[in-house]
N, C-alpha and C positions, 0 to 999 in steps of 0.2 A: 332169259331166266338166269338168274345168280344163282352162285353155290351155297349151297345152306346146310351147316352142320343137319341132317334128320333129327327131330324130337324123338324120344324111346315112346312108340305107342303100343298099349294096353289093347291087345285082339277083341275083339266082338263086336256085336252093332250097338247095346247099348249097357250100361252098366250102372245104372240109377239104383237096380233094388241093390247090387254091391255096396254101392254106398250108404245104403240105408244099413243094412248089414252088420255093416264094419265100423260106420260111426265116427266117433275120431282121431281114427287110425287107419283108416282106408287110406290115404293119399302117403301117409306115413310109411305104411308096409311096401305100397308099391317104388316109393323115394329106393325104398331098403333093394328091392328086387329087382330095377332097375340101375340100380349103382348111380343114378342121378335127379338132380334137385328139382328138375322138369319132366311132365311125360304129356303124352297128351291121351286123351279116351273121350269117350261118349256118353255123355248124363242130360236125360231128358231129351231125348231124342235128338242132340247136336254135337258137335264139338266142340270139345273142354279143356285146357290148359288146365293143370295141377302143377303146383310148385312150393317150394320151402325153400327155411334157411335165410339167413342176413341177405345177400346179395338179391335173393329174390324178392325178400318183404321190400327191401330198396326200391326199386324195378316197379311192385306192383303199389306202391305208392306214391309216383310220380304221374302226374296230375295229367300231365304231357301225352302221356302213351295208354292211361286210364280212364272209365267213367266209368261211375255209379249205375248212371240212369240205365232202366232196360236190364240190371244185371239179376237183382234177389226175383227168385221166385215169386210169384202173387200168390203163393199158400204164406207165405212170407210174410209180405206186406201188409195183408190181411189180419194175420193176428201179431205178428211183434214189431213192425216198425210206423205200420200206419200210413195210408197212401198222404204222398207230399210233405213227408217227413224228412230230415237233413240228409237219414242218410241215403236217399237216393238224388241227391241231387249233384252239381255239378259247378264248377267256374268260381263266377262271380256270385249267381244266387246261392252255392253251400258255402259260399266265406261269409257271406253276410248273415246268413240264417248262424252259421257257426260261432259268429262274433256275437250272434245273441245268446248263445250257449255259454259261452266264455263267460259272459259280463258277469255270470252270477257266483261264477269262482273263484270269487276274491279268501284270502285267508282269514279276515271278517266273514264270511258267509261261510266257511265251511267250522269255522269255531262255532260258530251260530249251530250249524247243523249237528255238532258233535255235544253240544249241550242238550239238545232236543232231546237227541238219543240216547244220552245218559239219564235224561230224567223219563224216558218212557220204559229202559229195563231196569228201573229201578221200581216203576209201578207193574212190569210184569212180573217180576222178582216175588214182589209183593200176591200176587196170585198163585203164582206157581206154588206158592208153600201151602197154599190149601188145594191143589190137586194132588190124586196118586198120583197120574202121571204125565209126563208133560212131553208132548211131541213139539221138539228145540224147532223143526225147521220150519213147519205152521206157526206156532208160536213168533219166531223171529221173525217172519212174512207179517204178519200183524205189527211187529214192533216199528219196524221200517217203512211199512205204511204209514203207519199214524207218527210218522218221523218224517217221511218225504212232503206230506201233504200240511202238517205244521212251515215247516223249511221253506215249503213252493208258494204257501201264503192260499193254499185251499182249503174252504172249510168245509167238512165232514161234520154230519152230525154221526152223533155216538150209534142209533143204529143202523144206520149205511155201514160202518167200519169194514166189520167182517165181510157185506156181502164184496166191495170195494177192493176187500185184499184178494179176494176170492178171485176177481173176475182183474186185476194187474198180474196174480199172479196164474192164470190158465193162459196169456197172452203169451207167456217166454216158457211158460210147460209146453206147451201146443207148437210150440214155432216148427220143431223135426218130427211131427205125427203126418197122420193121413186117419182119414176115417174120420171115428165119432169124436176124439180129440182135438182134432182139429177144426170141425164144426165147435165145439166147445169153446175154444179161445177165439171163432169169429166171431160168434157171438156175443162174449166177454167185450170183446172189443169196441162193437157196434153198441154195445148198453152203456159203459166209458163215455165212446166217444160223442153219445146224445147228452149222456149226463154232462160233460165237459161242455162243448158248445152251449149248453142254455148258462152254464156258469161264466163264460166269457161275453157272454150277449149281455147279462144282467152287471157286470163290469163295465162297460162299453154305453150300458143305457146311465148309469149312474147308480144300479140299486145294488152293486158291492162295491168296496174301494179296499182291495188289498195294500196290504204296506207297498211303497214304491218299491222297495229291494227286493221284493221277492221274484221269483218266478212267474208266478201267476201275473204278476200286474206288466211288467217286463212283456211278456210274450203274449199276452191280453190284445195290449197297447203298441205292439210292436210294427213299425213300419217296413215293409219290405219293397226294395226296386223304386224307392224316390220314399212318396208321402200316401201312400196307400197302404193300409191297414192290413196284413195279413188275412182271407177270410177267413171266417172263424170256426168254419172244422180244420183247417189247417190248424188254426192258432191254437185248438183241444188237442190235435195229435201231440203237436212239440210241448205241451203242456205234459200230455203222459209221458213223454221221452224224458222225461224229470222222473216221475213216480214211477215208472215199470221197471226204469231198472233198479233203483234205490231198492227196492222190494225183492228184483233178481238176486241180491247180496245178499238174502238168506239163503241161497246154497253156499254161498262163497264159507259162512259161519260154519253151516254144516261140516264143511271140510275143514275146518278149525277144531270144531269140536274131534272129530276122528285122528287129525292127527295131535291132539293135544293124547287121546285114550294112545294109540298106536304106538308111539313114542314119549312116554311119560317123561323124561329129563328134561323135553321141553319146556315142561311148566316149569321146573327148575330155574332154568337160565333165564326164563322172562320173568318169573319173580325177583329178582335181582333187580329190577328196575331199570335195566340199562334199555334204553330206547332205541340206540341202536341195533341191537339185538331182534327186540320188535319190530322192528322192519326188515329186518331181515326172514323173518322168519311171517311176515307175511307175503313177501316175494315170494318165500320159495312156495307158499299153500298157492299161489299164484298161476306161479309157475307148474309145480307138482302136479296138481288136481283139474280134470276138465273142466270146462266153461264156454266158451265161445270154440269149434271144432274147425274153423273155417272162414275166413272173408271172401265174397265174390265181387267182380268187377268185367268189365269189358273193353277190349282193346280197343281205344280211343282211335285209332290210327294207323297204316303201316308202318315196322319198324324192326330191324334187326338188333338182339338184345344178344352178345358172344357167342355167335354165328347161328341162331336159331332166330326163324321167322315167325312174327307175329303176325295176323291179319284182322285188321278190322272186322270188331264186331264180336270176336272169338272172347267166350265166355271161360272167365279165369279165375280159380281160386288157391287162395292161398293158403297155406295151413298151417293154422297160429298153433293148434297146438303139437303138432310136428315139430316148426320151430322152436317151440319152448323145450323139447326132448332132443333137441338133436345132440347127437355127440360131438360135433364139430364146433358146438358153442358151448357144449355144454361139458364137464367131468362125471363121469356114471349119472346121467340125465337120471333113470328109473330110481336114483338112493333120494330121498327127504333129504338136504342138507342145508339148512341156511346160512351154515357159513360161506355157501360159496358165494355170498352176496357180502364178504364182509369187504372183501376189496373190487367190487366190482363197478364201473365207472359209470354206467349205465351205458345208455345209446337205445335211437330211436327204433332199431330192425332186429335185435337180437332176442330181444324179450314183451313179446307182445300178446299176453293172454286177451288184452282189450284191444288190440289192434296195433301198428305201427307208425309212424313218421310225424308231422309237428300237432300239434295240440290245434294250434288257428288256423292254419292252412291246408292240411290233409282231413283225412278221417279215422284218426287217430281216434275211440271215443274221449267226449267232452267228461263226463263225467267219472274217469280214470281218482283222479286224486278224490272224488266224491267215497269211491270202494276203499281206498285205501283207510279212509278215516276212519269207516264205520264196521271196516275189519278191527282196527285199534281197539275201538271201545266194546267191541262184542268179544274181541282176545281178552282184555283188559277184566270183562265181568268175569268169563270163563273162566278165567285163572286166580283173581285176586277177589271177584265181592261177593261170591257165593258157591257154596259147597252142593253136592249132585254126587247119585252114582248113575251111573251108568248098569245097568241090568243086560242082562246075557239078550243080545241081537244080532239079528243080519247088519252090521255096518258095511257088508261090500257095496261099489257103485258100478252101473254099467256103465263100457266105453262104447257104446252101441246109443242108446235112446239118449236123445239130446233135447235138452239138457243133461246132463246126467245127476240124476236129486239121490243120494244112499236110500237104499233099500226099507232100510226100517226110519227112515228118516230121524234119525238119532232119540231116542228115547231117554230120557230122565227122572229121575224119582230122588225122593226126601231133599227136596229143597231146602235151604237152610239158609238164612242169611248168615254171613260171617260179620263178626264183631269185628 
């Protein structure tokens, strides 16, 4: 037996409902109470590896000492990633399934996708001034559907839409429930994923012909492990992994909208036009506000990582948004500041609301710069193509039930188009 610095572990036998509890801040509070960036405890009846921070995002995204497979939950899989989707996969089949990801994120395709969207809140815009009231993050859930599903090269008839958004968006509401919510987005899922597979079959027979560049036709047609066809509830899942989260980026707005209300000077400085600014200042809504609470993974192997031992098998997760709070990356993490992105250099483990390490060869998500756009142009309306008030509401959000969607799901009235 070797000497091994002890992990700090967390007493009891198990601590699952804790972390349902606490949310995404459970691993955070214990980081704090422990005075370090690893502990180990008991979720789901085994043992668990919890970790933060740059050095660890490092670590837990090295391919080497990691894998996917075996690690999310099947309450998981079930409704938000869809069994034999990228991200449980591993090696050489998630680089190749991932390089089918990639192919569609060309700077052509995501201008493509930013046009979509600017001409679909320009037709909600157009509705919205004939409602009293307009709940922004349903609303935007629709807008980003009927945006992802132009984009992926699926057609929707007009009235599928709403039920479609309905059942993309209970799939990433459902993902942290138990109970009848979670029944809820499996079902979602299972009515998707029948609907998707007879659309990839009618692809495949000849009776659709999506544009080549899209999505749909891509991953339809997509060869995996030689010259063999993906099958095609595989080929429906990775198909959603396009539209579920494109539609997830209606909370991301949400939290745009609140802190545009929160901190009004904001608007100030992004009316200025400087673009700069604008990204900045979606980082930090990035950064700032929940979304993803956690990645999990499983130790690929034995291995000592600065004198603490790993063991195969041992279920890990990391905590993206810990890391995005930490004080040791971060200057008063808890203040809104987008300047602190004005000189910030990036780097792939410091800042990881979607996850950490390369784009093609980790599991970083694929669709990272897809959020970033389509945060642009829903800042961009917000601020600059149409006037709103905002009416006295609950805008708090929990950091407890994950996702975490505001309370009164941001509320709006007298829409107005601006000249």
């Amino acid at each position: 037996m070797g000497n091994y610095n002890k992990i700090p572990r967390e007493k009891g036998m198990d601590h699952s409902l804790t972390l349902f509890r606490e949310g995404y801040i459970y691993i955070l509070n214990r980081r704090r109470t422990f005075h370090s960036d690893l502990f180990e405890t008991r979720l789901l009846g085994e043992k668990a590896i919890c970790m933060g921070g740059i050095e660890a995002a490092q670590l837990f995204y090295d391919a080497e000492k990691f894998k996917r497979k075996g690690a999310a939950p099947n309450r998981v899989i079930q409704t938000l990633f869809g069994k034999g989707g990228v991200q449980g996969l591993d090696g050489k089949s998630h680089q190749e399934r991932k390089e089918m990801f990639m192919s569609i994120m060309s700077r052509s395709e995501l201008n493509r996708l930013t046009i979509i969207a600017e001409r679909e809140w320009e037709r909600a815009i157009e509705r919205w001034r004939r409602m009293k009231k307009v709940i922004l993050y349903e609303e935007v859930k629709e807008i980003l559907c009927r945006t992802a599903c132009e984009w992926a090269g699926v057609t929707v008839q007009e009235d599928e839409i709403k039920n479609l958004t309905k059942n993309l968006g209970a799939m990433f509401e459902s993902a942290g429930s138990v109970g009848p919510n979670h029944w809820r987005g499996r079902r979602a899922r299972n009515v998707v994923e029948a609907w998707m597979a007879k659309h990839v079959e009618n692809v495949r027979q000849g009776m659709m012909t999506p544009p080549e560049h899209t999505a749909f036709h891509k991953f339809a047609l997509h060869s995996d492990h030689g010259d063999n066809l993906l099958d095609i509830k595989t080929a429906a899942v990775e198909i959603i992994n396009i539209l579920r989260p494109i539609v997830a980026i209606a909370i991301y707005i949400n939290f745009i909208a609140i802190a545009l209300y929160h901190y009004p000077d904001e608007t100030k400085k992004i009316q200025t036009g400087n673009e700069k600014y604008v990204e900045m200042f979606i980082h930090e809504v990035r950064r700032f506000y929940p979304f993803f609470p956690y990645a999990v993974a499983r130790v690929k192997r034995d291995f000592i990582w600065a004198g603490f031992r790993f063991q195969k098998g041992t279920l890990t997760l990391l905590d993206l948004y810990g890391t995005n709070h930490d004080p040791k990356i971060w200057d008063n993490p808890e203040v809104f500041h987008p300047e602190r992105f004005h000189d910030w250099e990036g780097g792939p483990f410091g800042f990881i609301p979607q996850g950490g390490g390369d784009y093609f060869l980790g599991h970083r998500c694929a669709g990272e710069w897809v959020t970033i756009e389509l945060m642009k142009v829903g800042l961009d309306f917000l601020v600059n193509r149409f006037d709103y008030n905002i009416p006295d509401q609950d805008l708090s959000y929990s950091m407890v039930n994950i996702p975490s969607i505001p309370r009164s799901q941001v509320v709006i009235r007298n829409v107005r188009r601006r000249d």
